[in-house]
Structures are given as C-alpha cells and as structure tokens.
N, C-alpha and C positions, 0 to 999 in steps of 0.2 A: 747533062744528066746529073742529078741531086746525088750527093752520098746521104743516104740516111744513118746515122750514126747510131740510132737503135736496135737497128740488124746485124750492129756491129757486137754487139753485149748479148750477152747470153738468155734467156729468159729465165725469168723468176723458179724457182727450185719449189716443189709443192711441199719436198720432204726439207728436215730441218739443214741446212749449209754441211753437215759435217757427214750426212749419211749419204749417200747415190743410193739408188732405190734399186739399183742394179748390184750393190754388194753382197760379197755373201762371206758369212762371219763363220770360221771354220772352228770349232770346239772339240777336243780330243779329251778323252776321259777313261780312267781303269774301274773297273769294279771286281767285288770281292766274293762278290753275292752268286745264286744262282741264276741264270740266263729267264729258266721258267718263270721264278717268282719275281722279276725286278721289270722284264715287260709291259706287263696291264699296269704298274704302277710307274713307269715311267710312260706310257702312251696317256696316262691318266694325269698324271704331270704337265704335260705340255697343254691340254685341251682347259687344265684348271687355269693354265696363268693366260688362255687366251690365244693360246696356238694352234695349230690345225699343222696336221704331218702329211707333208706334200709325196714323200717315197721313204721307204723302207726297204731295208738290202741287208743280206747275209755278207758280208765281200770273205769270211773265210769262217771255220768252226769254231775259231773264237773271238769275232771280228761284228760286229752289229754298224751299221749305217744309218744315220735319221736324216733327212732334208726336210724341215719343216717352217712356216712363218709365224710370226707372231710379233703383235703392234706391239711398240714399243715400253707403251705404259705396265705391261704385263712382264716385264724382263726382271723387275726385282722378285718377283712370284717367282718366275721360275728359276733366280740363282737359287735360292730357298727349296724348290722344290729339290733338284738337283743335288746340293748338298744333302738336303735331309735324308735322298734314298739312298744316303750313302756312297756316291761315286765320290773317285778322286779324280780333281779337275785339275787338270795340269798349268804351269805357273801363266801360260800363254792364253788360254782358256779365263784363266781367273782374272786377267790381265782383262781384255775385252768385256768381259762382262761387267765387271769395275765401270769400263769407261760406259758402256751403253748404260750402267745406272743411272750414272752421272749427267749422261747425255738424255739420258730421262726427267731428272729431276734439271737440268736447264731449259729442255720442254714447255714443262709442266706449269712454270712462271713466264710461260711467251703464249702469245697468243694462235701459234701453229698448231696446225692439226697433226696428227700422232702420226707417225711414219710405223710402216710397216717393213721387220727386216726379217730375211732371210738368209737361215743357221743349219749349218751340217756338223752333225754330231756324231762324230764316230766313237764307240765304245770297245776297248776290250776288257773282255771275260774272261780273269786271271783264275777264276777257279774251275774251268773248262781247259783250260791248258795242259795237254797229254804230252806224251811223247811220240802218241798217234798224231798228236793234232799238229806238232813239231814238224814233221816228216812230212805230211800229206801237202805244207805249204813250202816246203822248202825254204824254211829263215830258221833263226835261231830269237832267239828271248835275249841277246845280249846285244 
C-alpha cells in the first residue's frame, strides 16, 4: 500500500492563512450616549460598511450584545463607523481591529478572495447605569 503524501498536508485555506473562517473576533466597547438614539445608527453602521447582524441580545439593562459578519474589505468602514458614533473601544478591541486593517490591506495586493469574519460586540451603556441597574445584576462598576 502507497503512502500518499498529499493526504498528509492540509488543503488549501479558501480564506487568507491568518484568519480560520471559524474565528470569531470578540470587541467590547462603552458608550456615553443614549441606548435609544445610538441603536438605528449603530445597526446602520454595520449594514454601511457591509455587515449583516447575525443576533442581537439584551444580556442585562445596561448591557447590548451584536453577533454579526462582515467581509473583510469592509473593516476599515466600520472602525470609522464605530468611532465616529462615539463608543469607546477598548485597547484590546482597538488592537484587532488594527490588525484586521492591516490584514486587509495585505489582502487587497494578493490575489485571494476577501474572507468573511465573524465579530461579537458587546457594548455597555454608561449612561443607563442606576443603582437600580446596579442591584438588579448583582456586580458592582468596580
């Protein structure tokens, strides 16, 4: 019996070497703003730079969840969107999306096709923040 040595190696990766098409790119962020007004323009956010919002979750009253995808070439749109509506993106957040630009723009000069990644954003709303809202989750802000 033959060993075929090409059953031995892996096959070819469709998405670019550095992403698995299975990861998923987790982004935490505060906002200042109110819950009402910063919604339709962050769901309007993700659909401009080319994403589509896979689930949406309350996980507490001042707690918002996104699970949503978006091809890669569309990632510098949305650090942009992101920033502009004002959330603050934390250094770990700001850190990944960095590299997906980057991982973008070494893309963009190869001749692969654009990988599609999958991002959970979870946001808290600091100006929804009670003493109600304190209690009812049992943590503390510190």
């Amino acid at each position: 019996m033959e060993l075929n040595l090409m059953e031995l190696v892996e096959p070819p990766m469709e998405a670019t070497p550095w992403i698995r098409t299975t990861q998923l790119f987790e982004f935490n962020a505060y906002c200042y703003s109110d819950r009402v007004g910063i919604l339709p323009r962050l769901t309007s956010a993700f659909t401009n730079s080319g994403g589509w919002v896979l689930e949406r979750r309350t996980l507490s009253p001042t707690t918002m969840d996104f699970r949503f995808e978006i091809q890669l070439m569309g990632i510098v749109e949305l650090y942009g969107q992101l920033v502009g509506l004002g959330l603050e993106l934390t250094r770990n957040t700001h850190d990944q999306l960095t590299e997906l630009c980057t991982l973008w723009n070494h893309t963009m000069n190869t001749k692969q096709t654009c990988p599609v990644v999958t991002v959970r954003l979870e946001i808290q709303f600091l100006a929804d923040v009670t003493l109600h809202s304190i209690l009812m989750t049992g943590s503390s802000l510190a």
